[in-house]
C-alpha positions in Angstrom: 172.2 -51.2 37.1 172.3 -49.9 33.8 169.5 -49.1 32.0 168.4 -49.2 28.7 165.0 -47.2 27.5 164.9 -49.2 24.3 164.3 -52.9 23.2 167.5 -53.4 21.7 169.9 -55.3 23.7 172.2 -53.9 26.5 173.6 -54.9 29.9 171.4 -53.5 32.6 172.8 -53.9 36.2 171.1 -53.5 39.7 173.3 -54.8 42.6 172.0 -55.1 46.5 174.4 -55.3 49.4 171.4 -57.0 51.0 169.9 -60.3 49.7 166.9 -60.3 51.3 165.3 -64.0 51.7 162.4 -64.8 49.1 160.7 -61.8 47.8 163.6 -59.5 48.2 163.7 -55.8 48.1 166.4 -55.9 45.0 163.5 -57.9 42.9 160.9 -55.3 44.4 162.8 -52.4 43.1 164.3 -54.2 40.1 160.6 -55.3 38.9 159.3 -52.0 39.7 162.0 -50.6 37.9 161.8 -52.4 34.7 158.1 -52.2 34.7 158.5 -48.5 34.3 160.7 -48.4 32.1 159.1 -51.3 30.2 162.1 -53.4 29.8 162.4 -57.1 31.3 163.5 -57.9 34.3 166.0 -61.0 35.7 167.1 -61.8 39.2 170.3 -63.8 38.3 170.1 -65.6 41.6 167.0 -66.8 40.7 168.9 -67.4 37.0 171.5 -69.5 39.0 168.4 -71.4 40.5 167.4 -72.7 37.6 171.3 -73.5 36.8 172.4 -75.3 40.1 169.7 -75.4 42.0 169.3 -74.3 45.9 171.6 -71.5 46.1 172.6 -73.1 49.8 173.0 -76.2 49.0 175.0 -75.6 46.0 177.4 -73.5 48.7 177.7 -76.2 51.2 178.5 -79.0 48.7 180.9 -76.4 46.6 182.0 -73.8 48.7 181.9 -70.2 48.3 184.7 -70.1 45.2 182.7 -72.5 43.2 179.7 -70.4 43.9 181.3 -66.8 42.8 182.2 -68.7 39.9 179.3 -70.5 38.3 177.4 -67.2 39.6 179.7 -65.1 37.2 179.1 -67.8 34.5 175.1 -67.6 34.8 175.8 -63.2 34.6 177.4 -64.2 31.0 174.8 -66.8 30.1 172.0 -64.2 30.8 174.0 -62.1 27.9 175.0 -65.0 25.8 171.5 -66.8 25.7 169.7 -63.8 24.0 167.9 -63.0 27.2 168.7 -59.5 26.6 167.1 -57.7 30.2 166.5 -54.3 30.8 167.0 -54.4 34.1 169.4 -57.2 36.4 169.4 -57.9 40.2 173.0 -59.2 40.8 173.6 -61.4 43.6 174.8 -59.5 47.1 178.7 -60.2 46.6 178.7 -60.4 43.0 180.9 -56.7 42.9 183.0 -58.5 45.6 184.6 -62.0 44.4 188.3 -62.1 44.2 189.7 -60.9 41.3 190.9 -64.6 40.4 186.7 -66.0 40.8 186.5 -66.6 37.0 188.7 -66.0 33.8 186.3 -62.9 32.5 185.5 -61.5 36.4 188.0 -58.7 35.7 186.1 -57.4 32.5 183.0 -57.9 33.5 183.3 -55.9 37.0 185.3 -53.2 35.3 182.8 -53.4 32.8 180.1 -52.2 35.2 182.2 -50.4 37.3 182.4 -48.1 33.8 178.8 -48.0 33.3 176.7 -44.8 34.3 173.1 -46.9 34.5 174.7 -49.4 37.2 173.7 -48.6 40.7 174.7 -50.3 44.3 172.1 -50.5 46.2 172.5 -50.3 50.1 170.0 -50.7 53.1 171.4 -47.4 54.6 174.6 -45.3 53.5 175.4 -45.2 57.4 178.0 -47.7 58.3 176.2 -48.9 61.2 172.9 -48.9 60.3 173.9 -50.9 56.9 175.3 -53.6 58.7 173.1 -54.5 61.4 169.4 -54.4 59.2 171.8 -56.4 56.4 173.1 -58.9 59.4 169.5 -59.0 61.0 168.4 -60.6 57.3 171.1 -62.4 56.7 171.3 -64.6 59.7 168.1 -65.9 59.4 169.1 -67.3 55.8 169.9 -71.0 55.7 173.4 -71.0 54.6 173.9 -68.0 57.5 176.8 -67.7 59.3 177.2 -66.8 63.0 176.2 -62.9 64.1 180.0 -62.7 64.3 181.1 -63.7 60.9 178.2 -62.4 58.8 178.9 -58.5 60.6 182.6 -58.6 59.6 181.6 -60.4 56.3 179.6 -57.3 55.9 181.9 -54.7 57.4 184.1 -55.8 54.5 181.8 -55.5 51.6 180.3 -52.2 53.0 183.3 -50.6 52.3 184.3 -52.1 49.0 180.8 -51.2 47.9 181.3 -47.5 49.2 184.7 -47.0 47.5 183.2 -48.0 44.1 182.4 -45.3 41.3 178.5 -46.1 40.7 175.9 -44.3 42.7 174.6 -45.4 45.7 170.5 -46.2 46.5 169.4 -46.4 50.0 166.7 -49.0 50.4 165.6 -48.7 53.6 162.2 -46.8 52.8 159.7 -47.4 50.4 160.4 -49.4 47.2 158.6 -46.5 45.2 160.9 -44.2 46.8 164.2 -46.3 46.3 162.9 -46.4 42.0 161.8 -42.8 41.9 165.6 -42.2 42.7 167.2 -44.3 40.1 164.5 -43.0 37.5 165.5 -39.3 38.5 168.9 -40.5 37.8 168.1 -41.7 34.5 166.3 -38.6 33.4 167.3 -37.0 30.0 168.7 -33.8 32.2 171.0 -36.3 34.3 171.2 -39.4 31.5 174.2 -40.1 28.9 173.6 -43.4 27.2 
């Protein structure tokens, strides 16, 4: 997530290992967050709603490729339409799609890879723990896979997202706790626009 404490535009990133169904903890945190820091908010899986439709759907008539792609697209659109958020919930994989998932995937990961205000934010930071509450949520989704699939589907982004530069949230407490963090982190003593 990176954050910006002015209007003027920027790109703000918040990414969630977890995707929690409906109401999830990444748009908890990400509308707490931005409410704080009085900047909007956008969930760009809820963005891609309103682009394809139902997210599950979308993947069982496409396929996962197709998905990582137009999911990339709607990232850019939320830039290029003058949207201009404070604060943006990426979609769980988003920081995971092959290098090859769109033309400008490269740029825009290193792009937030770069960024000091992005932040990854993880159920727990324990292996174990991480996987099972994220496979626990994730199989009851529509599109889930089997127990089997989705914990080695996890396993794999775990450790892509824990071998990436930004900082690492724990989510698993509350969601005051989980934005009291990130704000900390974003205090003039630790913050360099």
């Amino acid at each position: 997530m990176r954050i910006s404490r002015s209007r003027r535009p920027c790109r703000c990133r918040y990414d969630d290992l977890l995707d929690w169904p409906r109401r999830s903890r990444q748009e908890h945190i990400g509308a707490l967050l931005a409410e704080r820091l009085d900047v909007p908010f956008v969930d760009l899986d809820r963005h891609l709603v309103g682009r394809v439709g139902d997210i599950s759907e979308y993947i069982g008539r496409h396929g996962y490729d197709a998905y990582a792609r137009e999911n990339i697209e709607a990232y850019r659109a939320v830039f290029r339409d003058g949207i201009r958020p404070g604060v943006v919930a990426l979609s769980s994989g988003f920081m995971t799609y092959a290098s090859d998932a769109h033309p400008d995937y490269k740029r825009i990961r290193r792009g937030l890879e770069e960024c000091a205000q992005t932040f990854i934010l993880l159920p727990s930071l324990d292996r174990e723990l991480c996987v099972a509450e994220t496979v626990r949520r994730q199989v009851t989704r529509p599109f889930g896979r089997s127990q089997e699939r989705e914990e080695a589907v996890i396993r794999t982004r775990f450790e892509i997202y824990m071998a990436l530069p930004m900082r690492k949230v724990e989510t698993m407490r509350p969601t005051a706790a989980s934005v009291d963090e990130i704000l900390a982190a974003l205090s003039p003593a630790n913050y360099n626009p």
